[in-house]
LUMTISE-762884 format. One record per residue (C-alpha): x, y, z; chain; residue in three letters; residue number from 1. Coordinates in steps of 0.001 Angstrom, whole numbers, plus 500000, padded with zeros to 6 digits. Layout:
<recs>
+--------+--------+--------+------+------+------+
:      X :      Y :      Z : zami : pado : milo :
+--------+--------+--------+------+------+------+
:      X :      Y :      Z :    A :  Ala :  NUM :
...
+--------+--------+--------+------+------+------+
</recs>
This chain:
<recs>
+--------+--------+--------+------+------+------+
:      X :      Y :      Z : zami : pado : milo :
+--------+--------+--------+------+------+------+
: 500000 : 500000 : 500000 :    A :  Unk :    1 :
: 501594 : 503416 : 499002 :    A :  Unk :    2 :
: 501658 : 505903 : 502142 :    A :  Unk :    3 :
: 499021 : 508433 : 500448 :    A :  Unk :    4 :
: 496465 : 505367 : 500772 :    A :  Unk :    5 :
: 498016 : 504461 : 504567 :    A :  Unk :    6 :
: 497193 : 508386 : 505259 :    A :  Unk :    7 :
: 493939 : 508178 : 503880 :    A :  Unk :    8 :
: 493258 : 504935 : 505769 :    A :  Unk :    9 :
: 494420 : 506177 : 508998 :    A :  Unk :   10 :
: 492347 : 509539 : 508967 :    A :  Unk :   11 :
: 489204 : 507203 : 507995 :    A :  Unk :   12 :
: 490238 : 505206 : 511559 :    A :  Unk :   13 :
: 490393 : 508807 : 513516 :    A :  Unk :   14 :
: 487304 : 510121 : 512086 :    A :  Unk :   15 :
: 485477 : 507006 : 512460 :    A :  Unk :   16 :
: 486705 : 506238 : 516040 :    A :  Unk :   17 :
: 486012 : 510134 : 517198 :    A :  Unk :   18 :
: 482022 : 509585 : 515501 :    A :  Unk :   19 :
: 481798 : 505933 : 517096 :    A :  Unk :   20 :
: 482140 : 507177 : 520510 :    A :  Unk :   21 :
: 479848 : 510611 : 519844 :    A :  Unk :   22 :
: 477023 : 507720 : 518469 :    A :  Unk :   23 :
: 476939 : 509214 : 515191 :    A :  Unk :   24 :
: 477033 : 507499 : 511571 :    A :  Unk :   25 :
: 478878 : 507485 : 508631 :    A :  Unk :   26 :
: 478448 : 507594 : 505239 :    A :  Unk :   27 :
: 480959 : 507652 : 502373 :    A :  Unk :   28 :
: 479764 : 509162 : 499120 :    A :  Unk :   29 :
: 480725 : 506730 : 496173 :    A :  Unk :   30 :
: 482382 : 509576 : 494267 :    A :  Unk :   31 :
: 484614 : 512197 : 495522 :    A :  Unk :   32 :
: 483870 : 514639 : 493257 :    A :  Unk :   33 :
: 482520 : 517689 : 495802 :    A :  Unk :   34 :
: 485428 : 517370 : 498205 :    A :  Unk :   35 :
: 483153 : 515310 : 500153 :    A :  Unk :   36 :
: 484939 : 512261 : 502190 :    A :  Unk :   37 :
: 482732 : 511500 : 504344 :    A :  Unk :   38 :
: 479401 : 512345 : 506161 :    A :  Unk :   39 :
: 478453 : 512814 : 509832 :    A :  Unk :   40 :
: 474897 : 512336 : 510249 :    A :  Unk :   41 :
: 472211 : 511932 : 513774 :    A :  Unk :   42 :
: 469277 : 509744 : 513209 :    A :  Unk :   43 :
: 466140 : 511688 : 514517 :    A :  Unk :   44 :
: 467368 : 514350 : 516962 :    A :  Unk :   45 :
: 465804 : 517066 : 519566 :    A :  Unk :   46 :
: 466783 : 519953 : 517573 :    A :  Unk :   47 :
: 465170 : 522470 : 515437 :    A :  Unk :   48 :
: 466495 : 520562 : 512665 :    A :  Unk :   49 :
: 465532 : 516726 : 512143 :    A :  Unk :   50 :
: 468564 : 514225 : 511525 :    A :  Unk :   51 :
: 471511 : 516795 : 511377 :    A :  Unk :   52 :
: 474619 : 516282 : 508976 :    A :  Unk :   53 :
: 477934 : 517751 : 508477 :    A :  Unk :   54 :
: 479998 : 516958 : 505145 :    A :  Unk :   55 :
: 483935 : 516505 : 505592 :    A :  Unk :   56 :
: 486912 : 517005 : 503570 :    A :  Unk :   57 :
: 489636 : 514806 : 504952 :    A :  Unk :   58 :
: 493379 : 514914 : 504869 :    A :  Unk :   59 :
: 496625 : 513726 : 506978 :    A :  Unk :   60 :
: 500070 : 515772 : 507823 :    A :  Unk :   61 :
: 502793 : 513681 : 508791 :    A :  Unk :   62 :
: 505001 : 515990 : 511276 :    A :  Unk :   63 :
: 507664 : 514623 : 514178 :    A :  Unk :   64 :
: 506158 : 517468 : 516254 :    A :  Unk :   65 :
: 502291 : 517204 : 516583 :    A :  Unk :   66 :
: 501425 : 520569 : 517082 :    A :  Unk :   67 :
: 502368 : 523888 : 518722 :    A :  Unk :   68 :
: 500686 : 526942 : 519979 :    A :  Unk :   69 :
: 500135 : 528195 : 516303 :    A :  Unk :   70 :
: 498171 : 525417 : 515475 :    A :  Unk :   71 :
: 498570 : 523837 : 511991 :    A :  Unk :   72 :
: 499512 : 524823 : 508617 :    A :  Unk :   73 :
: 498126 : 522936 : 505646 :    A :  Unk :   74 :
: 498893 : 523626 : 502223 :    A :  Unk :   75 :
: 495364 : 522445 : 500833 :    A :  Unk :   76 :
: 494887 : 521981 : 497095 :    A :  Unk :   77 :
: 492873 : 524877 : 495395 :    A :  Unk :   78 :
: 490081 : 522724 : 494123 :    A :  Unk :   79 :
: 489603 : 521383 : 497686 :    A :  Unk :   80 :
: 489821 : 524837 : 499309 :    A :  Unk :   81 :
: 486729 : 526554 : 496204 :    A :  Unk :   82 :
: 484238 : 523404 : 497148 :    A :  Unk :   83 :
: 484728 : 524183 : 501104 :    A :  Unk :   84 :
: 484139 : 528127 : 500869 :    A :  Unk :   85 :
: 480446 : 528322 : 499930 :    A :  Unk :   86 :
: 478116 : 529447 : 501477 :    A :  Unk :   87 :
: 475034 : 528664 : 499799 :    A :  Unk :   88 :
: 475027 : 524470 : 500268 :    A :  Unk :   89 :
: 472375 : 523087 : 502580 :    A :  Unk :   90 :
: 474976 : 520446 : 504274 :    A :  Unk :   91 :
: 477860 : 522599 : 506277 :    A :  Unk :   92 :
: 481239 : 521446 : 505358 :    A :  Unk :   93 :
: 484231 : 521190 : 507094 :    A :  Unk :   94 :
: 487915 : 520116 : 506555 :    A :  Unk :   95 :
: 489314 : 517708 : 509070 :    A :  Unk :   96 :
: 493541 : 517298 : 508885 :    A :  Unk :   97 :
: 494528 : 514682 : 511021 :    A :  Unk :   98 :
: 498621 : 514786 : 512015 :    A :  Unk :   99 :
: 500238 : 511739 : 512240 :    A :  Unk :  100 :
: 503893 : 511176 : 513367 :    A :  Unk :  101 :
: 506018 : 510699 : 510123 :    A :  Unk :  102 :
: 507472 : 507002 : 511439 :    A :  Unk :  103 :
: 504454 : 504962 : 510153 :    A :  Unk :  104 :
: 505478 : 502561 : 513149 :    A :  Unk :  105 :
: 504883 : 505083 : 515813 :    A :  Unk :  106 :
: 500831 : 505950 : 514731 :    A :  Unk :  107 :
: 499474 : 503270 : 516555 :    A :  Unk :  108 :
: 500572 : 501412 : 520497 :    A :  Unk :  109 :
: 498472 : 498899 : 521505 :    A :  Unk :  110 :
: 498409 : 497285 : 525104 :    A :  Unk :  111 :
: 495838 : 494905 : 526864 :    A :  Unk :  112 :
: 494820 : 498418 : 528762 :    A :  Unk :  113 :
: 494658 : 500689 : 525773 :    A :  Unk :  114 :
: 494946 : 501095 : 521882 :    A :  Unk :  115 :
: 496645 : 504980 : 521168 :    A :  Unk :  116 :
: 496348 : 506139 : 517933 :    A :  Unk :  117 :
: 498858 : 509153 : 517875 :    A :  Unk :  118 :
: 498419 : 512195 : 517171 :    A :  Unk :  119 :
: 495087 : 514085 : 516474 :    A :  Unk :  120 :
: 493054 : 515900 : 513928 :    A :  Unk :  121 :
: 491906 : 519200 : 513876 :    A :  Unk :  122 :
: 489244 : 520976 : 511995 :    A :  Unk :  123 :
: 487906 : 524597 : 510104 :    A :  Unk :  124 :
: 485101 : 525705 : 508670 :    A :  Unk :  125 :
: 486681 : 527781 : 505337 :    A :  Unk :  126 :
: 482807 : 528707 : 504697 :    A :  Unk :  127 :
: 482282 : 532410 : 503631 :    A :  Unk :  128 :
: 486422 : 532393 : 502796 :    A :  Unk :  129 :
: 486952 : 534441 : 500148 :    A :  Unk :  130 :
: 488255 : 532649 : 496525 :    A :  Unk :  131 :
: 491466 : 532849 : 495747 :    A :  Unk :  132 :
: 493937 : 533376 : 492574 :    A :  Unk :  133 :
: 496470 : 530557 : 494101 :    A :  Unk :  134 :
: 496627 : 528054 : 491570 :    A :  Unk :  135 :
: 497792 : 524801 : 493093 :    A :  Unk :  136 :
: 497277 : 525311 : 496879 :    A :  Unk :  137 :
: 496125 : 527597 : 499654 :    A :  Unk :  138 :
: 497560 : 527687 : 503286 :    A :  Unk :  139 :
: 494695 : 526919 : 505673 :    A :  Unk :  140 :
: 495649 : 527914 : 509932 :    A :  Unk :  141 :
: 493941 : 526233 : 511799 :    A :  Unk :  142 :
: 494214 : 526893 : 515404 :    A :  Unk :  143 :
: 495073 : 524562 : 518210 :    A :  Unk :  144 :
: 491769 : 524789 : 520107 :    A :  Unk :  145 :
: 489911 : 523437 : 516922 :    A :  Unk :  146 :
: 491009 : 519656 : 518529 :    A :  Unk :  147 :
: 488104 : 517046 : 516699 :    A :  Unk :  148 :
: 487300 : 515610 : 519422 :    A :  Unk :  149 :
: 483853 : 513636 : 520677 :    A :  Unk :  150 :
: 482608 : 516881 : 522669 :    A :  Unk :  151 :
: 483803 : 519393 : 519753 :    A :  Unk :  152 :
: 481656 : 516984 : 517196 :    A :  Unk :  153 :
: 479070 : 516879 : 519319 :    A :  Unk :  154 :
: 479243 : 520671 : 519841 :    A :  Unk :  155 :
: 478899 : 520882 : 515898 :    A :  Unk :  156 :
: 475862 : 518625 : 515098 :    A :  Unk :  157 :
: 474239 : 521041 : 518257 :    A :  Unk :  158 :
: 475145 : 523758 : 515978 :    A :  Unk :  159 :
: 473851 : 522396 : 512694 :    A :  Unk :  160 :
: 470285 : 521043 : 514366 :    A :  Unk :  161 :
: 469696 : 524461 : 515964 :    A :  Unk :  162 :
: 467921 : 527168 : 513571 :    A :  Unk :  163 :
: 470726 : 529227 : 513504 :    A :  Unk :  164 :
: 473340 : 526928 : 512223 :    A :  Unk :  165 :
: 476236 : 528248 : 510344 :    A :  Unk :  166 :
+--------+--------+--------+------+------+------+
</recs>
């Protein structure tokens, strides 16, 4: 397996442990061709807004340091970054960049106590951004606080089921 699919693999396992544990579902459109990778969804739901969803772009950074104050830096491809900035689709979208250590070895420790999938991914709403003249890639910061976690997801599908969502 080339590391590009390993990446892509091992951001699938992040995102689909981190949703797991929130109780939400998946779903994986059969063509990428939206900058769609996958799809959070809630069956049912108590908010304004029945059976919330949130639509992911999905990418890995291999770094020996996880992350600093700054946050992160991606480079992220231009035709990625002009399908996340709109703000005119019914499903919110939002890029998720998981960093991984660059020693393939060292993403995953397992014990009988605990599997550790190192490091974490982070997410950004670019919705609203402006469009750019880059032609091959834009530089997305993304801050250190935006951690995808199972309470910041579960923040976010509040967000989307409440009349008000973003």
């Amino acid at each position: 397996m080339h590391i590009t699919q390993q990446q892509e693999q091992f951001s699938n396992a992040y995102l689909r442990a981190v949703a797991t544990v929130a109780g939400y579902s998946l779903s994986k459109p059969e063509v990428d061709d939206d900058s769609i990778d996958l799809s959070i969804y809630k069956r049912g739901g108590n908010g304004t807004i029945r059976s919330p969803r949130i639509d992911l772009q999905l990418k890995c950074l291999l770094k020996d340091n996880p992350i600093n104050s700054e946050g992160i830096k991606y480079d992220l491809k231009v035709k990625n970054y002009n399908e996340l900035i709109p703000d005119n689709v019914l499903v919110p979208r939002i890029l998720v960049v998981v960093v991984a250590p660059r020693l393939i070895e060292s993403w995953l420790t397992q014990s009988d106590e605990e599997t550790i999938l190192k490091y974490c991914g982070y997410w950004i709403s670019l919705r609203g951004r402006p469009s750019t003249d880059n032609k091959t890639k834009v530089r997305v910061d993304i801050p250190q606080e935006n951690r995808f976690t199972v309470k910041k997801l579960s923040q976010l599908m509040e967000i989307v089921a409440s009349p008000d969502a973003p």
